[in-house]
PyMOL Python script that loads the backbone (N, CA, C, O; Angstrom):
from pymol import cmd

cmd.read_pdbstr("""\
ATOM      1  N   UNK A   1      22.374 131.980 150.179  1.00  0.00           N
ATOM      2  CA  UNK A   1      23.464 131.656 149.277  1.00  0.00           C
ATOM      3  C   UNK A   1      23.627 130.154 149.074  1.00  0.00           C
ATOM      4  O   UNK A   1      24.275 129.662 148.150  1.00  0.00           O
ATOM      5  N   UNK A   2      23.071 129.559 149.891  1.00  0.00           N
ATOM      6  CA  UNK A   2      22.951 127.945 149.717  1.00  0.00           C
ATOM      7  C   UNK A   2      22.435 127.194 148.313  1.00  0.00           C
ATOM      8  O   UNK A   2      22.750 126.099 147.846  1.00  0.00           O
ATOM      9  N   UNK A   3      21.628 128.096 147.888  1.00  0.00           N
ATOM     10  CA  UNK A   3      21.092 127.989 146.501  1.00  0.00           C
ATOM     11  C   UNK A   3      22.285 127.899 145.233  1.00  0.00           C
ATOM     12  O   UNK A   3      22.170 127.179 144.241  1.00  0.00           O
ATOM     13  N   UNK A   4      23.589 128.923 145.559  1.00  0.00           N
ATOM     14  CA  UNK A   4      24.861 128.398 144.474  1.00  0.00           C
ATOM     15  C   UNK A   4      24.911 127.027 144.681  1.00  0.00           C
ATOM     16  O   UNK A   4      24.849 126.369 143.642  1.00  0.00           O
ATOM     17  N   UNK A   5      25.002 126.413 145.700  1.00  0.00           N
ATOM     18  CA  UNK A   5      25.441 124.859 145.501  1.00  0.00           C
ATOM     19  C   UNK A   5      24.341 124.043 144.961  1.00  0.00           C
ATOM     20  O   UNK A   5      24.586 122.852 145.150  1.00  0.00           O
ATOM     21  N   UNK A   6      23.155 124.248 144.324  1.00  0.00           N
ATOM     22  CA  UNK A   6      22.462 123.637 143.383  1.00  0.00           C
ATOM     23  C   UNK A   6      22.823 123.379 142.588  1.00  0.00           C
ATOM     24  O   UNK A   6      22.411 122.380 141.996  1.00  0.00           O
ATOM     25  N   UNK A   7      24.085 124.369 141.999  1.00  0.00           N
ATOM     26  CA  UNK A   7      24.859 123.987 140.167  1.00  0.00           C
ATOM     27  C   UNK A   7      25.688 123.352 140.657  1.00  0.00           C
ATOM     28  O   UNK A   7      26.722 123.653 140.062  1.00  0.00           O
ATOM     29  N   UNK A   8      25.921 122.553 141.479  1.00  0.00           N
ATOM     30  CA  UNK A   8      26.658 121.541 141.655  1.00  0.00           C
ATOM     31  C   UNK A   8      26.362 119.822 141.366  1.00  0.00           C
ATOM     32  O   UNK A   8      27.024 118.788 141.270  1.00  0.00           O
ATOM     33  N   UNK A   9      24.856 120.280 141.296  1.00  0.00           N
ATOM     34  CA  UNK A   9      23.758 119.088 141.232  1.00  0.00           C
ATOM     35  C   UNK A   9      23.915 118.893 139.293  1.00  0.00           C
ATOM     36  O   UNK A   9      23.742 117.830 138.697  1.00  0.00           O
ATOM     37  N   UNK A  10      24.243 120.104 138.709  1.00  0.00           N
ATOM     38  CA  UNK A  10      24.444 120.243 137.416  1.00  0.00           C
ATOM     39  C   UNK A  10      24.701 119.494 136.098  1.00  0.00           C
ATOM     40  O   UNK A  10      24.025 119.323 135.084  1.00  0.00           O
ATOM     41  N   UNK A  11      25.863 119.129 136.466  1.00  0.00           N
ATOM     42  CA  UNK A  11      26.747 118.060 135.848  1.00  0.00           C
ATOM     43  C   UNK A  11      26.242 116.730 135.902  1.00  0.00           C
ATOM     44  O   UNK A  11      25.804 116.025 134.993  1.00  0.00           O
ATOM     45  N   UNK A  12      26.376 116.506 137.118  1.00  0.00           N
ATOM     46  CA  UNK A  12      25.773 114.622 137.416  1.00  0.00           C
ATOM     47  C   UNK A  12      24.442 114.393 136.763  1.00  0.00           C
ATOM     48  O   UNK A  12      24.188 113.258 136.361  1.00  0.00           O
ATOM     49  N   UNK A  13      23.684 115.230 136.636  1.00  0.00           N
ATOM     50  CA  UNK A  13      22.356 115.344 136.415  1.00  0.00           C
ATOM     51  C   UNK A  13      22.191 115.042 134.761  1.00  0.00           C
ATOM     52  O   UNK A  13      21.553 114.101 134.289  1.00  0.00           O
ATOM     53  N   UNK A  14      22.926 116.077 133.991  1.00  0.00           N
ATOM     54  CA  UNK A  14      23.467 116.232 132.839  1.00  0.00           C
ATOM     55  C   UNK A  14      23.667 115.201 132.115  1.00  0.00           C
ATOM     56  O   UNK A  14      23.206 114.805 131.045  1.00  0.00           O
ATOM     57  N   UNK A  15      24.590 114.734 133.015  1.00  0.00           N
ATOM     58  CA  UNK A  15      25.442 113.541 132.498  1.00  0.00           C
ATOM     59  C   UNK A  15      24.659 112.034 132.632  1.00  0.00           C
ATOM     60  O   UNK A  15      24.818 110.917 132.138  1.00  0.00           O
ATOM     61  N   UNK A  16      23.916 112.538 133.394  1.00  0.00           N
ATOM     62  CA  UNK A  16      22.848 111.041 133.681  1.00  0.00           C
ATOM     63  C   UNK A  16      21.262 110.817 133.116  1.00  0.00           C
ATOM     64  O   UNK A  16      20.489 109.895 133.375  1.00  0.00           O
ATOM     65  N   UNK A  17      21.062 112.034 132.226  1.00  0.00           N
ATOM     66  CA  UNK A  17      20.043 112.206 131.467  1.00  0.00           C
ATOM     67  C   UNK A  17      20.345 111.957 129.943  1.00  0.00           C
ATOM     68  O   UNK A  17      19.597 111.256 129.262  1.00  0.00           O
ATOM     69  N   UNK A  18      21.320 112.479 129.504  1.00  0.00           N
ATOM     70  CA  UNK A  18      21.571 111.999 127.924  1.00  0.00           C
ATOM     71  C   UNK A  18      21.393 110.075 127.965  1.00  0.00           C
ATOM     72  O   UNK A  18      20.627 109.815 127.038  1.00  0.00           O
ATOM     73  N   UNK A  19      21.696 109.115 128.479  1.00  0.00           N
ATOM     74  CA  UNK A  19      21.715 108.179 128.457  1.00  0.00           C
ATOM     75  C   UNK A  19      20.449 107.503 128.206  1.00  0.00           C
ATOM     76  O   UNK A  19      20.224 106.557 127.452  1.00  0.00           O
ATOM     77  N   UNK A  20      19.308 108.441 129.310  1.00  0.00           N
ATOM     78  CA  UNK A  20      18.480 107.809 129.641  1.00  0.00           C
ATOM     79  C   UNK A  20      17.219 108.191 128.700  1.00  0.00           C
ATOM     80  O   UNK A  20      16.195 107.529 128.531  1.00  0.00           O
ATOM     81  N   UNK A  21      17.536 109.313 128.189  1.00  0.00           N
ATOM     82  CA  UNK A  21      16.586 110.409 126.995  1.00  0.00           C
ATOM     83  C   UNK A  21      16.782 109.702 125.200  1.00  0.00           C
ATOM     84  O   UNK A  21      15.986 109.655 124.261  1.00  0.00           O
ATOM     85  N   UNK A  22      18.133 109.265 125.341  1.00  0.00           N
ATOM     86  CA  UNK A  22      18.246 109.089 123.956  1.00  0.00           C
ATOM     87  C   UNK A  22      18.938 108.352 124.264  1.00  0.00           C
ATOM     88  O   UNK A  22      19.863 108.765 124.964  1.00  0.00           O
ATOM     89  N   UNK A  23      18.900 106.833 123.926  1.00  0.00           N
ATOM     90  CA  UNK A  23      19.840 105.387 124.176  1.00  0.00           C
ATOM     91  C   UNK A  23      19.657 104.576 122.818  1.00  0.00           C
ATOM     92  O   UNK A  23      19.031 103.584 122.446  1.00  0.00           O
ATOM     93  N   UNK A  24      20.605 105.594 122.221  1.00  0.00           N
ATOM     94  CA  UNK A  24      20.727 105.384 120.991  1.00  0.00           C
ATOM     95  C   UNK A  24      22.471 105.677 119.913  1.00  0.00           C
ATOM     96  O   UNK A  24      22.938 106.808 119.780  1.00  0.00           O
ATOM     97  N   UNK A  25      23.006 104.667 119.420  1.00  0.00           N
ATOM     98  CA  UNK A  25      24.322 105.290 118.464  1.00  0.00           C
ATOM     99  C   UNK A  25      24.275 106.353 117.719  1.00  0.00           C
ATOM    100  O   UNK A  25      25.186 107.169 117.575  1.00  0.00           O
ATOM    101  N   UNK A  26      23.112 106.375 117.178  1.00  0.00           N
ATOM    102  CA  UNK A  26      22.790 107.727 116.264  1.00  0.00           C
ATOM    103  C   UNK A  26      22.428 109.144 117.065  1.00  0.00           C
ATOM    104  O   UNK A  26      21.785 109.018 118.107  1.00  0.00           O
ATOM    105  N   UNK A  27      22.746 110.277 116.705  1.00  0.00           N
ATOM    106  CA  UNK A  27      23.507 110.841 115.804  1.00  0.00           C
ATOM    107  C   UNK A  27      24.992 110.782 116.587  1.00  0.00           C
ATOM    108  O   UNK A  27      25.066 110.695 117.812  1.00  0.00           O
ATOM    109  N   UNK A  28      26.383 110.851 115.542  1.00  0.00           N
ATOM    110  CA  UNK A  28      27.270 110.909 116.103  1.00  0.00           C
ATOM    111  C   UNK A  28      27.469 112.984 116.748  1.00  0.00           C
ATOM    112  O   UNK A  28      27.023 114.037 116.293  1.00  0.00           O
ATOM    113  N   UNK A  29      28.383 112.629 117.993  1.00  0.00           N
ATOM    114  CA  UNK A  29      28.939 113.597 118.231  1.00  0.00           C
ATOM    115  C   UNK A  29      30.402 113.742 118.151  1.00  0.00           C
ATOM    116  O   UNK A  29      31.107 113.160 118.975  1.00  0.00           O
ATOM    117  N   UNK A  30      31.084 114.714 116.914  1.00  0.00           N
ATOM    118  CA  UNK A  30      32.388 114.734 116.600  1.00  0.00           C
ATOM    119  C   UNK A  30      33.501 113.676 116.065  1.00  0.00           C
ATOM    120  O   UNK A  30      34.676 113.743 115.706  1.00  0.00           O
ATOM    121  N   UNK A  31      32.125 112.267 116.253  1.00  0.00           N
ATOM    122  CA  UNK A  31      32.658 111.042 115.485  1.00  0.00           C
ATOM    123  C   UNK A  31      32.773 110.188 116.654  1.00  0.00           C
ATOM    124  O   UNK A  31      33.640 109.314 116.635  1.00  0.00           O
ATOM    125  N   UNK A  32      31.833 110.347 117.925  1.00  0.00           N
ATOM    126  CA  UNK A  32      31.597 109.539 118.156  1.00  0.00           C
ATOM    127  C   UNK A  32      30.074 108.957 118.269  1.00  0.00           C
ATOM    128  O   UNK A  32      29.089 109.344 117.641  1.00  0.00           O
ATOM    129  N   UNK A  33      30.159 107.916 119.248  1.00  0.00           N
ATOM    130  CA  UNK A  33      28.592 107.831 119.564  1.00  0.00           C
ATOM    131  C   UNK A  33      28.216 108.827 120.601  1.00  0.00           C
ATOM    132  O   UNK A  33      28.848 109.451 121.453  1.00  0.00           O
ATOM    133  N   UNK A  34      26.834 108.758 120.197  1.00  0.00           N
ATOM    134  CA  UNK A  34      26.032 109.640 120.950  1.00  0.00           C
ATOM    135  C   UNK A  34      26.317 109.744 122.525  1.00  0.00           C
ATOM    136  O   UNK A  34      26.506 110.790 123.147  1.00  0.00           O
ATOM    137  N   UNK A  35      26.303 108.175 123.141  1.00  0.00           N
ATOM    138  CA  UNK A  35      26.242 108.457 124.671  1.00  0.00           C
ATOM    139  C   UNK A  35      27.736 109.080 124.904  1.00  0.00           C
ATOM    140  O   UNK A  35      28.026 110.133 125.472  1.00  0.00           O
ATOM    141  N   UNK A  36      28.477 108.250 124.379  1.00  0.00           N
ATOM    142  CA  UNK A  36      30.275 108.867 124.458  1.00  0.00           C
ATOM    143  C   UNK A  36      30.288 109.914 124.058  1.00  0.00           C
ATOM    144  O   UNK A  36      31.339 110.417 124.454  1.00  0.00           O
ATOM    145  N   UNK A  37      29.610 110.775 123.344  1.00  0.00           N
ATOM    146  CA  UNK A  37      30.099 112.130 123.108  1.00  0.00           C
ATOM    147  C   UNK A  37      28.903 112.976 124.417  1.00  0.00           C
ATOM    148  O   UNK A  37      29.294 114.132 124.576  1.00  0.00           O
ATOM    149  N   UNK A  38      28.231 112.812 124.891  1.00  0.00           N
ATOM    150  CA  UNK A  38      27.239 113.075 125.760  1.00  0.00           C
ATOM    151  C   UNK A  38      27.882 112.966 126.959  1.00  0.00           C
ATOM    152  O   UNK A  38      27.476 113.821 127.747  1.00  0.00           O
ATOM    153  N   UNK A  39      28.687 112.285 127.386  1.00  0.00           N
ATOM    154  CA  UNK A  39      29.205 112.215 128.654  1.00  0.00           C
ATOM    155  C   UNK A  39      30.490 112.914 128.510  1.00  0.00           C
ATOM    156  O   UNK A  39      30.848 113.518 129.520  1.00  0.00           O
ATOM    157  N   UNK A  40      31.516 112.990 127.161  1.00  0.00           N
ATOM    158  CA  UNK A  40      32.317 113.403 127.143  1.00  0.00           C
ATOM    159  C   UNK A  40      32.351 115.105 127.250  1.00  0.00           C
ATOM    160  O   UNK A  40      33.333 115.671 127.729  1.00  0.00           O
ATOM    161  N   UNK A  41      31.148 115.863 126.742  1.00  0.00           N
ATOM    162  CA  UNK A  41      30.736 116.867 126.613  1.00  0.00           C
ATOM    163  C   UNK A  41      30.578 117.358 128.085  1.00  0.00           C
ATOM    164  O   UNK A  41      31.207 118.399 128.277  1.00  0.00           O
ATOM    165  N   UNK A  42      29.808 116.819 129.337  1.00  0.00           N
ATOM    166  CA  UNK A  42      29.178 116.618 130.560  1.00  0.00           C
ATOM    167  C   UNK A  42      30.610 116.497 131.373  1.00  0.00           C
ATOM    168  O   UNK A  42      30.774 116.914 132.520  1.00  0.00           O
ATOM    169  N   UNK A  43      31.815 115.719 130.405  1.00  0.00           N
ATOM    170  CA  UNK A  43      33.219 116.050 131.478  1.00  0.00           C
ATOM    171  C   UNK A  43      33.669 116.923 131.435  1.00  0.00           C
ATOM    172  O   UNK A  43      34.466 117.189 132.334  1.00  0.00           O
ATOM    173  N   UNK A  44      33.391 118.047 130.197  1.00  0.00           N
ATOM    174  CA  UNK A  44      34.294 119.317 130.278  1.00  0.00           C
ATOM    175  C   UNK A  44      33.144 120.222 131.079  1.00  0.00           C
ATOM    176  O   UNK A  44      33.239 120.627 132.237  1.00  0.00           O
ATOM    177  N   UNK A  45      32.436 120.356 130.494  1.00  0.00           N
ATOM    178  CA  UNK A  45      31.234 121.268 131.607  1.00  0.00           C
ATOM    179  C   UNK A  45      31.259 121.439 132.634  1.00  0.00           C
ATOM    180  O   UNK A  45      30.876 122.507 133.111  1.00  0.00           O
ATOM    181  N   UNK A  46      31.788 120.299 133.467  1.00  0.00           N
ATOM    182  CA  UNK A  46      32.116 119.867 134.896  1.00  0.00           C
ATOM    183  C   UNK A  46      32.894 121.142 135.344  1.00  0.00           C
ATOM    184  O   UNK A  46      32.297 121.979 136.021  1.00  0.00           O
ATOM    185  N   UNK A  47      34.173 121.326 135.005  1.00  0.00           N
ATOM    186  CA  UNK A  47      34.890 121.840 135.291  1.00  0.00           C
ATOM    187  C   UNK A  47      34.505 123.696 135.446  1.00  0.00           C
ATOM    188  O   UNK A  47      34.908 124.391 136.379  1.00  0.00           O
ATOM    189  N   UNK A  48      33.909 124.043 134.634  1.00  0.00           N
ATOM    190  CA  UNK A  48      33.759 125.224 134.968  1.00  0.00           C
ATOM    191  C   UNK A  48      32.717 125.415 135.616  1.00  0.00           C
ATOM    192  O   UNK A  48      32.856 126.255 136.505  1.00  0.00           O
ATOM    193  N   UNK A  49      31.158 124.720 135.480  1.00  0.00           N
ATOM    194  CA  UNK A  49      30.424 124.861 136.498  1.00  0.00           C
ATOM    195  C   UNK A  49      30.741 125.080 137.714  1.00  0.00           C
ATOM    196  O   UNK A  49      30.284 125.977 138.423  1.00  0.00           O
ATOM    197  N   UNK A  50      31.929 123.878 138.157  1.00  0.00           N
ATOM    198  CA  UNK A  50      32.686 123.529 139.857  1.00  0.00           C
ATOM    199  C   UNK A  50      33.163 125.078 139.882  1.00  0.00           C
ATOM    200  O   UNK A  50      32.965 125.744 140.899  1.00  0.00           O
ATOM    201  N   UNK A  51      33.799 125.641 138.739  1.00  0.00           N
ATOM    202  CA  UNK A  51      35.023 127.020 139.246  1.00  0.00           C
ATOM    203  C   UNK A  51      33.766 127.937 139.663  1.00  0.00           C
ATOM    204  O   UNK A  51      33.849 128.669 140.650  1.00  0.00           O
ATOM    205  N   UNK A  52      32.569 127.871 138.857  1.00  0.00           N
ATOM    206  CA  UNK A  52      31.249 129.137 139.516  1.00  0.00           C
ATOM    207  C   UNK A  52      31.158 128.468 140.824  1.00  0.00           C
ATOM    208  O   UNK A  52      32.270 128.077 141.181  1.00  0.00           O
ATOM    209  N   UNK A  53      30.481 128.276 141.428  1.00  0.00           N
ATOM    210  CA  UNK A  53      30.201 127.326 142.005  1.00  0.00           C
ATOM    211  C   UNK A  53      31.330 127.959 143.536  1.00  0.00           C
ATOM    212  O   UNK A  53      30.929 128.699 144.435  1.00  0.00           O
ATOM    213  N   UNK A  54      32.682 127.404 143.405  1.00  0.00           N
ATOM    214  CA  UNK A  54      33.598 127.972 144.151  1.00  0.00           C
ATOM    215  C   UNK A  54      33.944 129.758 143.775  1.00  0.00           C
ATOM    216  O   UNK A  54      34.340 130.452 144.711  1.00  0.00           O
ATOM    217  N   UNK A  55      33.822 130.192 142.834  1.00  0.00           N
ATOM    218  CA  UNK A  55      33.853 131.516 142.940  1.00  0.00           C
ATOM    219  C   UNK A  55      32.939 132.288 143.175  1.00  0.00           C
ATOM    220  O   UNK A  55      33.212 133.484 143.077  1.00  0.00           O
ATOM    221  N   UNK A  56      31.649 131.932 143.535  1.00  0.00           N
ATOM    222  CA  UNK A  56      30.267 132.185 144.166  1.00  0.00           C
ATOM    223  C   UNK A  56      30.390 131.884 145.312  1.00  0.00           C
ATOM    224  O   UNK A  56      30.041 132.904 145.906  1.00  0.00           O
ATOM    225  N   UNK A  57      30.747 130.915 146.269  1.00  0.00           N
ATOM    226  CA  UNK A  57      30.531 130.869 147.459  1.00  0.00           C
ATOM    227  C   UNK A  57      30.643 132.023 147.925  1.00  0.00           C
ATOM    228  O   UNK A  57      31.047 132.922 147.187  1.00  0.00           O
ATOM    229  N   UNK A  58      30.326 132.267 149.209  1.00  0.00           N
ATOM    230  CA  UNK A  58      30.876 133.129 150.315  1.00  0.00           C
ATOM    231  C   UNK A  58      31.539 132.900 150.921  1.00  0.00           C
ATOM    232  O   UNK A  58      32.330 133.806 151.183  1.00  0.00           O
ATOM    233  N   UNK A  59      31.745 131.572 151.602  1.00  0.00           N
ATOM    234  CA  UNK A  59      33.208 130.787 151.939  1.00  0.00           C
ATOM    235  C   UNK A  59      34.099 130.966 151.940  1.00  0.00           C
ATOM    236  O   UNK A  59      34.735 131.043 152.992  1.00  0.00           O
ATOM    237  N   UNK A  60      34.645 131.133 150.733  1.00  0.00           N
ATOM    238  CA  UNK A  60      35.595 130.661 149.878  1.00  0.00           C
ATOM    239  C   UNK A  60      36.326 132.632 149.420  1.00  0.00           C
ATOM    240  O   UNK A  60      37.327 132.833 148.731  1.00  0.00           O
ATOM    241  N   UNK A  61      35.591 133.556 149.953  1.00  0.00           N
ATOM    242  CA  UNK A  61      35.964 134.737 149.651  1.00  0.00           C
ATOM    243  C   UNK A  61      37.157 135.483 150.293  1.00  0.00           C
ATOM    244  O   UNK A  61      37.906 136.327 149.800  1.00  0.00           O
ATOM    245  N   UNK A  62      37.130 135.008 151.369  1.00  0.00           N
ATOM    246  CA  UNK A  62      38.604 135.942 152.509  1.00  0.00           C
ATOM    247  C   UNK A  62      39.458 134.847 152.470  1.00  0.00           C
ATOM    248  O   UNK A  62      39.218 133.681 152.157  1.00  0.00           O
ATOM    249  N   UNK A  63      40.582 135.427 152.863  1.00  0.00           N
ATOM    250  CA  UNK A  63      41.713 134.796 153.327  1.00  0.00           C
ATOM    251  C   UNK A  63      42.002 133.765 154.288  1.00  0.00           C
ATOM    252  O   UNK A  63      41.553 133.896 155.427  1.00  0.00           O
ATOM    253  N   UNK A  64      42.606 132.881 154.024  1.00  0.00           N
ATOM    254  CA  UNK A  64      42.562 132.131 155.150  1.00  0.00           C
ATOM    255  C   UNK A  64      43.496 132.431 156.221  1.00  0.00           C
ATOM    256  O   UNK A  64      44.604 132.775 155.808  1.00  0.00           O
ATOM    257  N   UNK A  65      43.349 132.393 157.547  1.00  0.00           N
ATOM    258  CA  UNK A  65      43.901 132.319 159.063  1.00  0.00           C
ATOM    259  C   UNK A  65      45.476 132.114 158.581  1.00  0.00           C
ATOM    260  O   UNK A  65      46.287 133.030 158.715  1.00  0.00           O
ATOM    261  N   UNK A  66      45.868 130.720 157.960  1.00  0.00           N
ATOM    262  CA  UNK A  66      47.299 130.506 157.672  1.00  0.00           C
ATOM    263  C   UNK A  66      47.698 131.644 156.606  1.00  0.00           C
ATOM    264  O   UNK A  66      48.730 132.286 156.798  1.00  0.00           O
ATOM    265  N   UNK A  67      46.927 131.888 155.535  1.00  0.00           N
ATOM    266  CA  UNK A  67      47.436 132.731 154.718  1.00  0.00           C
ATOM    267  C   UNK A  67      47.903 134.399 154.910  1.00  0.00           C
ATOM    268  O   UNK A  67      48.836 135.033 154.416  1.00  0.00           O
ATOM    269  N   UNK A  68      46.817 134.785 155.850  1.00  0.00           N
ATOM    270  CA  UNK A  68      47.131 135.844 156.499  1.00  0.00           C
ATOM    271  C   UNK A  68      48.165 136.095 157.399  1.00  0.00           C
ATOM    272  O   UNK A  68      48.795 137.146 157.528  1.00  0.00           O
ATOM    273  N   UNK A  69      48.281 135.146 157.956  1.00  0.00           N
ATOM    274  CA  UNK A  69      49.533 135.680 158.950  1.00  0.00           C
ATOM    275  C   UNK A  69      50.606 135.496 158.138  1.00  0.00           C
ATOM    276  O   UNK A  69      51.451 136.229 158.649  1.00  0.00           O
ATOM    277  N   UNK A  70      51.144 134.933 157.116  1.00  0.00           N
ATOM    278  CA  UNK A  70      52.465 135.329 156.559  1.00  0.00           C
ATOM    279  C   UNK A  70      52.829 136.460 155.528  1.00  0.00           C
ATOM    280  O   UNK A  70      54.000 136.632 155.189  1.00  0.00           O
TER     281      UNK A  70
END
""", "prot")
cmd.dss("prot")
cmd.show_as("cartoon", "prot")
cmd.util.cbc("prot")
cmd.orient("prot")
């Protein structure tokens, strides 16, 4: 199961390849530039990758010790 925390590598990766692939203003994304809309895109992604990611663990599946006892 160690293998879910690879899409964690996801994002950063993502986000650190548009820059380096295409370092360029053109084409805009949504009106902006390219890298700004490339990273901005790479900040929302973030977020749900992280929620798989934590709703995949095995960890993260039972209850916790404090939660249970009340």
């Amino acid at each position: 199961m160690k293998s879910i925390r690879y899409l964690a590598w996801i994002p950063p990766v993502g986000s650190l390849l548009g820059p380096l692939l295409h370092n360029d203003v053109h084409p805009f994304i949504l009106g902006m530039p390219f890298i700004l809309g490339w990273i901005s895109v790479w900040l929302l992604l973030t977020t749900p990758v992280m929620a798989l990611v934590y709703f995949l663990d095995p960890a993260n599946r039972g209850p916790a010790d404090d939660e249970a006892a009340t």
